[in-house]
Backbone as numpy.savetxt, mean C-alpha at the origin, in Angstrom:
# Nx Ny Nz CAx CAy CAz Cx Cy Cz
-12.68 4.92 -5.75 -11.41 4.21 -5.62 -10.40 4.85 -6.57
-9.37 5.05 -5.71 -8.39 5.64 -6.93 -6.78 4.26 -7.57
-6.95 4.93 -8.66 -5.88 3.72 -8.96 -4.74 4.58 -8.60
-3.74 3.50 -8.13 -2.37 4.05 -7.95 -1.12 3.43 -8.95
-0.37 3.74 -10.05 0.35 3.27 -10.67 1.69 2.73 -10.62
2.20 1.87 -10.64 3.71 0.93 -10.70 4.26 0.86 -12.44
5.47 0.74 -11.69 6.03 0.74 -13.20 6.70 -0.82 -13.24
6.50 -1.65 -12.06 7.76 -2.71 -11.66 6.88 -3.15 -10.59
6.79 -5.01 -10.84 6.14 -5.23 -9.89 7.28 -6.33 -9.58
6.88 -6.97 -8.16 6.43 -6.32 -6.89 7.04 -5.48 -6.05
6.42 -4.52 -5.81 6.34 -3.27 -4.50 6.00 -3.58 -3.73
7.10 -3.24 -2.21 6.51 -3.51 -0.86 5.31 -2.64 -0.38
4.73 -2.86 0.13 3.32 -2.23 0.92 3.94 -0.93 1.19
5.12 -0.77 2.07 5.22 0.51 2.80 5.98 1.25 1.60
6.33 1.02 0.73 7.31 1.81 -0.12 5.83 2.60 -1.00
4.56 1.70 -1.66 4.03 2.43 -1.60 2.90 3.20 -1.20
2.99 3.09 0.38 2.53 4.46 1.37 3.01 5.52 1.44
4.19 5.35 1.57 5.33 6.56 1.25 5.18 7.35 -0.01
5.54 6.42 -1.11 5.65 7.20 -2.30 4.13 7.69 -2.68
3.05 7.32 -2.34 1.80 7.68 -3.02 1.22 9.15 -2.06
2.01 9.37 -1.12 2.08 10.51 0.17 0.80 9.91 1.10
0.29 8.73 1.09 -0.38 8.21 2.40 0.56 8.30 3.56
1.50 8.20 3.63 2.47 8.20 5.24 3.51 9.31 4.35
3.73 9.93 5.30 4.72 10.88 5.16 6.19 10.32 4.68
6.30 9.56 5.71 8.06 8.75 5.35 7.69 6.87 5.12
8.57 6.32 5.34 8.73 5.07 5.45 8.41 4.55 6.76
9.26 5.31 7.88 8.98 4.92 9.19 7.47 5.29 9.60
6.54 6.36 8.97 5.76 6.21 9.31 4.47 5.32 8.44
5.19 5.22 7.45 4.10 4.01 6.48 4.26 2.45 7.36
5.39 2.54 7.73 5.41 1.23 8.31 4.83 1.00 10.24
4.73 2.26 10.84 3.98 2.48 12.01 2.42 2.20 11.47
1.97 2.76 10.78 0.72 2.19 9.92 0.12 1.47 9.85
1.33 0.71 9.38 1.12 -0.97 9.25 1.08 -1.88 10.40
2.21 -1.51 11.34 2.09 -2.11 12.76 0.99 -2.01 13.87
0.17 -0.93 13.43 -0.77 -0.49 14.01 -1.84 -0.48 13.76
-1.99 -1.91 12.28 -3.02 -2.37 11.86 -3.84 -1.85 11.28
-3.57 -0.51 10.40 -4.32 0.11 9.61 -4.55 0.41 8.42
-3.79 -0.57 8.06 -3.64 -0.85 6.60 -4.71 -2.74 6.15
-5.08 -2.31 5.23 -5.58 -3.45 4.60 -5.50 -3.78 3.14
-5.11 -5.08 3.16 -5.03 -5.66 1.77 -6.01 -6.60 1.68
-6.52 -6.27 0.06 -7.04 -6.99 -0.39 -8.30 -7.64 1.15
-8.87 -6.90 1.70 -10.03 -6.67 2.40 -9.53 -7.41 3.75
-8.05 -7.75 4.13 -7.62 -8.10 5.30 -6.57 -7.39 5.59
-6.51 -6.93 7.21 -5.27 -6.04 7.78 -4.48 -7.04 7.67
-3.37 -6.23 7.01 -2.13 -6.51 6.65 -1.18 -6.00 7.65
-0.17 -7.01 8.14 0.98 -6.37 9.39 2.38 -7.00 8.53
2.46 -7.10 7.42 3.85 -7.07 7.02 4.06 -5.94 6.04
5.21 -5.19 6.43 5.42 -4.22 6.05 5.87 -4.24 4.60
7.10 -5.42 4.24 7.50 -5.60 3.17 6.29 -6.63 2.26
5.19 -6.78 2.40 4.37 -7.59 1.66 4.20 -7.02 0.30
4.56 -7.91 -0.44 4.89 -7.59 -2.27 3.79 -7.49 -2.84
3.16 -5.94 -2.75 2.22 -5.89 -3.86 2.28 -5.93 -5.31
0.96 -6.41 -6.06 1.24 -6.81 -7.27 -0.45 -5.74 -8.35
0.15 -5.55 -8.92 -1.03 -5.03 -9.80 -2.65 -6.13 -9.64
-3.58 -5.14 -9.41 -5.13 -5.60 -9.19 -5.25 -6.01 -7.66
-4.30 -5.16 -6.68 -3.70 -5.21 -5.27 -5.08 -3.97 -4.91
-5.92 -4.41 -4.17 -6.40 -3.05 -3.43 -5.79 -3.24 -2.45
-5.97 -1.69 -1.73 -5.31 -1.60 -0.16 -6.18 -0.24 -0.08
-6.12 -0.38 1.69 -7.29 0.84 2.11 -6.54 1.02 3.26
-6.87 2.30 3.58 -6.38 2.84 4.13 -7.25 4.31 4.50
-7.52 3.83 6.03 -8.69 5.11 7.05 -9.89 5.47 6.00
-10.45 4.52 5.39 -11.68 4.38 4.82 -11.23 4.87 3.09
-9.98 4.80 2.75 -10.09 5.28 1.32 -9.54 3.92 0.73
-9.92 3.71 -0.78 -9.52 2.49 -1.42 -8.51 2.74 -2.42
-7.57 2.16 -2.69 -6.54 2.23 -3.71 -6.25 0.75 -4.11
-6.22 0.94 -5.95 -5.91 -0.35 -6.52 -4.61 0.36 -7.67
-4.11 -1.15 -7.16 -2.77 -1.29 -7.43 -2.74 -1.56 -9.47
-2.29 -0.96 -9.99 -2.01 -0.68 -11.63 -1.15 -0.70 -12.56
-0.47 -1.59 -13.16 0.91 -1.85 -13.74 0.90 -1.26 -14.68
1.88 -0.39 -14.71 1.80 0.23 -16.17 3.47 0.30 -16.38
4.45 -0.28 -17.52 5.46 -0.16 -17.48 6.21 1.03 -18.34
């Protein structure tokens, strides 16, 4: 599992797909999401703007990422 770091919580889901380079852009972090392939916290997640918060996993096509506040 890799941690992924925030400086500012909460972050929408797709902002960071985008920024962590899981989806290329926004529009496609958020196709992602519509297409049910994203999961939080061990349930598919279909809101795009859902406010992640540090100790947030999310997976994505079998890889795990937890969410890490560091300011």
């Amino acid at each position: 599992m890799k941690d992924i770091k925030i400086n500012k919580e909460p972050v929408e889901l797709y902002k960071i797909l985008k920024f962590e380079g899981i989806a290329d852009s926004g529009g496609e972090a958020k196709a992602m999401i519509d297409a049910g392939l994203v999961m939080v916290n061990g349930q598919v997640e279909m809101r795009k703007r859902n406010k992640i918060v540090s100790g947030t996993i999310i997976e994505v096509a079998g890889h795990q990422f937890k969410i890490v506040f560091e300011p």
